[in-house]
Kinemage of the C-alpha trace (Angstrom):
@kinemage 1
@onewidth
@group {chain A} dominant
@subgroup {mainchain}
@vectorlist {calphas} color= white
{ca unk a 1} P 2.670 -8.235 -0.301
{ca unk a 2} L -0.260 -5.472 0.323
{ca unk a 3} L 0.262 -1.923 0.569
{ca unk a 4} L 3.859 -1.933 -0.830
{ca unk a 5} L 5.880 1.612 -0.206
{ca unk a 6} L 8.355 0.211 -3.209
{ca unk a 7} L 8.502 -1.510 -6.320
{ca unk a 8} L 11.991 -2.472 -7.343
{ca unk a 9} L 12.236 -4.241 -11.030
{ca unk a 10} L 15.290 -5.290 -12.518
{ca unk a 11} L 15.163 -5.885 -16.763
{ca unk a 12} L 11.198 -6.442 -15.951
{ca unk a 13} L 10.797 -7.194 -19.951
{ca unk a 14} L 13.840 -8.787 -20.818
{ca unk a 15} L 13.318 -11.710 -23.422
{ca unk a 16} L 9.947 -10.878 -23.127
{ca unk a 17} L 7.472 -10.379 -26.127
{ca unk a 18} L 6.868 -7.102 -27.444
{ca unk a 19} L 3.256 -7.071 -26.583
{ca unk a 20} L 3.768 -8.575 -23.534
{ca unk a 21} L 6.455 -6.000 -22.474
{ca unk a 22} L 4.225 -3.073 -23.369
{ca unk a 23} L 1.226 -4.319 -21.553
{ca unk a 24} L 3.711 -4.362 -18.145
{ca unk a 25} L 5.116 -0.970 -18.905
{ca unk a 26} L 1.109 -0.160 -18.927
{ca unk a 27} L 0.775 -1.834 -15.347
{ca unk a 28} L 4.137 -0.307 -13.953
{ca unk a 29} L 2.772 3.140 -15.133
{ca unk a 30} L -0.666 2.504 -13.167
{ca unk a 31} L 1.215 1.534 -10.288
{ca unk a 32} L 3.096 4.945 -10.377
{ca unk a 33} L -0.156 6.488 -10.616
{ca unk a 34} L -1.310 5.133 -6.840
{ca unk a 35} L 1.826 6.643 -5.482
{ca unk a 36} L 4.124 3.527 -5.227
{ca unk a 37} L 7.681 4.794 -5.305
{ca unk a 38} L 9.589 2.283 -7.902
{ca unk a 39} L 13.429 1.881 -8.296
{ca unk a 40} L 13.626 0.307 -11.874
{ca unk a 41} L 16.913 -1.033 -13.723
{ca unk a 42} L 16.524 -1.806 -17.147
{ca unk a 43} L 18.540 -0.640 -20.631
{ca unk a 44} L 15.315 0.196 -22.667
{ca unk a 45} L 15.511 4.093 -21.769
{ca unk a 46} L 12.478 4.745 -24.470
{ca unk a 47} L 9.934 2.529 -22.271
{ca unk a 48} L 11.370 3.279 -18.882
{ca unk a 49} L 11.600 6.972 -19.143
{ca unk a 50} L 7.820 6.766 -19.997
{ca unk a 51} L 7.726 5.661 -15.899
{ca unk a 52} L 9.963 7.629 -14.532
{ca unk a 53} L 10.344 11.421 -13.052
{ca unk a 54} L 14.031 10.516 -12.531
{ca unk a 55} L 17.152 9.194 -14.473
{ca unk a 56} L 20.151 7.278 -13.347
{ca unk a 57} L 23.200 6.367 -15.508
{ca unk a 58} L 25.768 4.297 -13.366
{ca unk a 59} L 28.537 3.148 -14.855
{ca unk a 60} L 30.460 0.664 -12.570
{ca unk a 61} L 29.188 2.407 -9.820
{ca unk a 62} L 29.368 6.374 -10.428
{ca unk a 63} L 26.621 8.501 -11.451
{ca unk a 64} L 27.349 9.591 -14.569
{ca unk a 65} L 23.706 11.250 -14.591
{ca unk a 66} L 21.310 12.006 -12.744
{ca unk a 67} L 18.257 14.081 -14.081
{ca unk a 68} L 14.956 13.710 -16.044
{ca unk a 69} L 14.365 12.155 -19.313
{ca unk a 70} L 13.793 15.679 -20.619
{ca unk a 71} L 17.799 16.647 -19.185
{ca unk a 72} L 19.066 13.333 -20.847
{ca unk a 73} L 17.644 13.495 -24.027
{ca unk a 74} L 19.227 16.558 -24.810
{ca unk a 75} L 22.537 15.143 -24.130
{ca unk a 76} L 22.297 12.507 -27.345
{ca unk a 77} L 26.432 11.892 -26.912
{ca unk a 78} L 25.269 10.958 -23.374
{ca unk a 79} L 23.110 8.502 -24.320
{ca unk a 80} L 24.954 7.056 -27.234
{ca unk a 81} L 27.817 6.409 -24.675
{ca unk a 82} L 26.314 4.890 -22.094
{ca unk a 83} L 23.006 3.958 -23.814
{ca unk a 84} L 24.151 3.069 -27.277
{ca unk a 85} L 21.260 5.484 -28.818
């Protein structure tokens, strides 16, 4: 597809090797520079919150937040619940 308005990954670097899974963090990250909009779904909140301006936490289907990486790491019982961290 050429000229896509949306990227939408989902566990991009599950099962994947580490190098491997940094290198396509590296790629997604370009791709956000060019102004691709991205929807990405994936547990491993240090590598995805490198990508992202916005955070998500659903938890069988409510928002139980919705704010920057900044916001969510200063909520560390947040993330243990729902992130395990």
């Amino acid at each position: 597809m050429t000229n896509p308005a949306l990227l939408i990954l989902d566990e991009a670097t599950e099962g994947i090797a580490p190098p491997i899974a940094q290198e396509i963090w590296r790629i997604i990250g370009t791709i956000r520079e060019t102004g691709i909009a991205a929807v990405i779904v994936d547990q491993n909140f240090a590598a995805v919150s490198t990508v992202t301006d916005r955070n998500v936490i659903l938890v069988k289907g409510r928002v139980v937040f919705a704010g920057s990486g900044t916001e969510l790491k200063a909520q560390p019982e947040l993330m243990q619940q729902h992130l395990g961290i």
